[in-house]
C-alpha positions in Angstrom: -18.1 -10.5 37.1 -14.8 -10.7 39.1 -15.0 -14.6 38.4 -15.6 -14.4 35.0 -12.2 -11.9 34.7 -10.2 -14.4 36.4 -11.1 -17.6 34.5 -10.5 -15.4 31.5 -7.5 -14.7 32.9 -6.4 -18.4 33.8 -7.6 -19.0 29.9 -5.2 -16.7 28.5 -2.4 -17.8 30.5 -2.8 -21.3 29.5 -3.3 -20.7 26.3 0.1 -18.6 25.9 1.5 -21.1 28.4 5.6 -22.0 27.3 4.8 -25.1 29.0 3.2 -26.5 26.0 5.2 -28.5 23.6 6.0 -26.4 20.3 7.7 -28.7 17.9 10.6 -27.2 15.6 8.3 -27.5 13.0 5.0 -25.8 14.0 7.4 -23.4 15.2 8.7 -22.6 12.0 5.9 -22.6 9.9 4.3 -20.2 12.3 7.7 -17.9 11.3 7.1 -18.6 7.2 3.6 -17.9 7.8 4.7 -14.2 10.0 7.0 -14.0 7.2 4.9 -13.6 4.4 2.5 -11.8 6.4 5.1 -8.9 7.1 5.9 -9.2 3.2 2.4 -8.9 1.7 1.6 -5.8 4.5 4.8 -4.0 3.2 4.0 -4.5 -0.3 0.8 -3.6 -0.3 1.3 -0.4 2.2 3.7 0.7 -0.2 1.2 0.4 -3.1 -1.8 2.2 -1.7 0.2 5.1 -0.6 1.9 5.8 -4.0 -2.0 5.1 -5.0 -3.3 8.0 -2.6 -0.4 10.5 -3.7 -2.0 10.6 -6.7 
């Protein structure tokens, strides 16, 4: 079990790894694509809860 919790640990670490090349551009999409994640949550929180003030 402990080996299994380290190479799951070694995985994650690599995976978030700032070694990696991130071009510009992946690295902005990934920000357009946050973006209009953040948007769409806000929007639709905002709708639902004038929805269950009703």
């Amino acid at each position: 079990m402990g080996d299994q919790i380290q190479q799951s640990w070694k995985q994650l670490q690599e995976a978030v790894s700032t070694t990696q090349n991130i071009t510009a551009l992946t690295m902005a999409v990934y920000l357009v694509l946050g973006g209009l994640l953040a948007l769409y949550l806000r929007k639709s929180t905002a709708r639902f809860s004038k929805l269950s003030t009703r």
